[in-house]
TORPALO-325748 format. One line per 3 residues: their letters; for each residue x negated, y, z negated of C-alpha. Coordinates in steps of 0.001 Angstrom, whole numbers. Layout:
! TORPALO-325748
a = X/Y/Z | ... .
! end
This chain:
! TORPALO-325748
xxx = -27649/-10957/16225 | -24896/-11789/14449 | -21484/-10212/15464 .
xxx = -19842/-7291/13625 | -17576/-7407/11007 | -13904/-6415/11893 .
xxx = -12862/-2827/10285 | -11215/-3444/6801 | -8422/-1122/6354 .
xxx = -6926/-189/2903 | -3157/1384/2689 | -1763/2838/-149 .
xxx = 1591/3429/-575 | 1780/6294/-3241 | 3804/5556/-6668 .
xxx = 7084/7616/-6986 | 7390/10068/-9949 | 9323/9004/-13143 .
xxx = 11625/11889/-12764 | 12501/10878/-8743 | 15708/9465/-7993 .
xxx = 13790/6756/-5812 | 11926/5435/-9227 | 14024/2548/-9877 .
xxx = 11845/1369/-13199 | 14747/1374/-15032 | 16945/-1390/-12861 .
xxx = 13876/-3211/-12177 | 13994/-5770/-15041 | 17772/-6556/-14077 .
xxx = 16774/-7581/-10740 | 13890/-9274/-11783 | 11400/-7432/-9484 .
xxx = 8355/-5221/-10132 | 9300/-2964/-7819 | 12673/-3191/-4982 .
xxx = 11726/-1207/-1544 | 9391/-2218/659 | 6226/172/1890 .
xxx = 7608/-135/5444 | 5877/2475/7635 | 2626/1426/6182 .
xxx = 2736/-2501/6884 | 4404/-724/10986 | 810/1358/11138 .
xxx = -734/-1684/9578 | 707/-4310/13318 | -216/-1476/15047 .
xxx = -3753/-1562/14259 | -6521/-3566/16346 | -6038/-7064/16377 .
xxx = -9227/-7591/14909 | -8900/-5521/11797 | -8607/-6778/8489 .
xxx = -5638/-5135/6342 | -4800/-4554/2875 | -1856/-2931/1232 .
xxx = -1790/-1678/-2195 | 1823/-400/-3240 | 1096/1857/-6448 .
xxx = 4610/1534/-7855 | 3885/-2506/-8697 | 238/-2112/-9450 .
xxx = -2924/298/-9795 | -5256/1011/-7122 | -8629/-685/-8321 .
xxx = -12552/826/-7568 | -13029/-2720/-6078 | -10049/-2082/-3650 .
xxx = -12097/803/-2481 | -15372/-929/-2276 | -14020/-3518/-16 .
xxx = -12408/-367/2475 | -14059/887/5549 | -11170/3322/6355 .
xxx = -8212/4124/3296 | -4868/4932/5508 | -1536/6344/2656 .
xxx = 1899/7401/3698 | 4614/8024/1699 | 8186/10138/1577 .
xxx = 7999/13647/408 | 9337/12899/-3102 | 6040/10817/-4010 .
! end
């Protein structure tokens, strides 16, 4: 019998609202970045998470969250600051 497969484990960082002062769209081309904060607490749950698990992270303010991302998910893990 083949061995199981490790856990896959989606996170998704929620997009922040046009009208939130965190939504920096409007600096974004300046800098030359899709998006300029990092989804910190989700890639900290993501090292805390078994060593065998496979990991993910979709951050919704640089792209949209996909059916296929979902197929591919045993377990969908989101976080996010009360603003989003």
């Amino acid at each position: 019998m083949p061995p199981p497969r490790p856990t896959r484990c989606l996170l998704v960082y929620p997009k922040f609202s046009d009208a939130s002062f965190w939504n920096f769209a409007d600096i974004m081309p300046m800098a030359g970045r899709k998006y300029i904060t990092q989804p910190l607490g989700l890639i900290t749950v993501a090292a805390m998470l078994p060593e065998g698990w496979e990991c993910r992270l979709v951050d919704l303010n640089t792209r949209t969250l996909e059916a296929a991302d979902l197929a591919w998910a045993d377990l969908v893990m989101t976080g996010g600051m009360i603003t989003q």
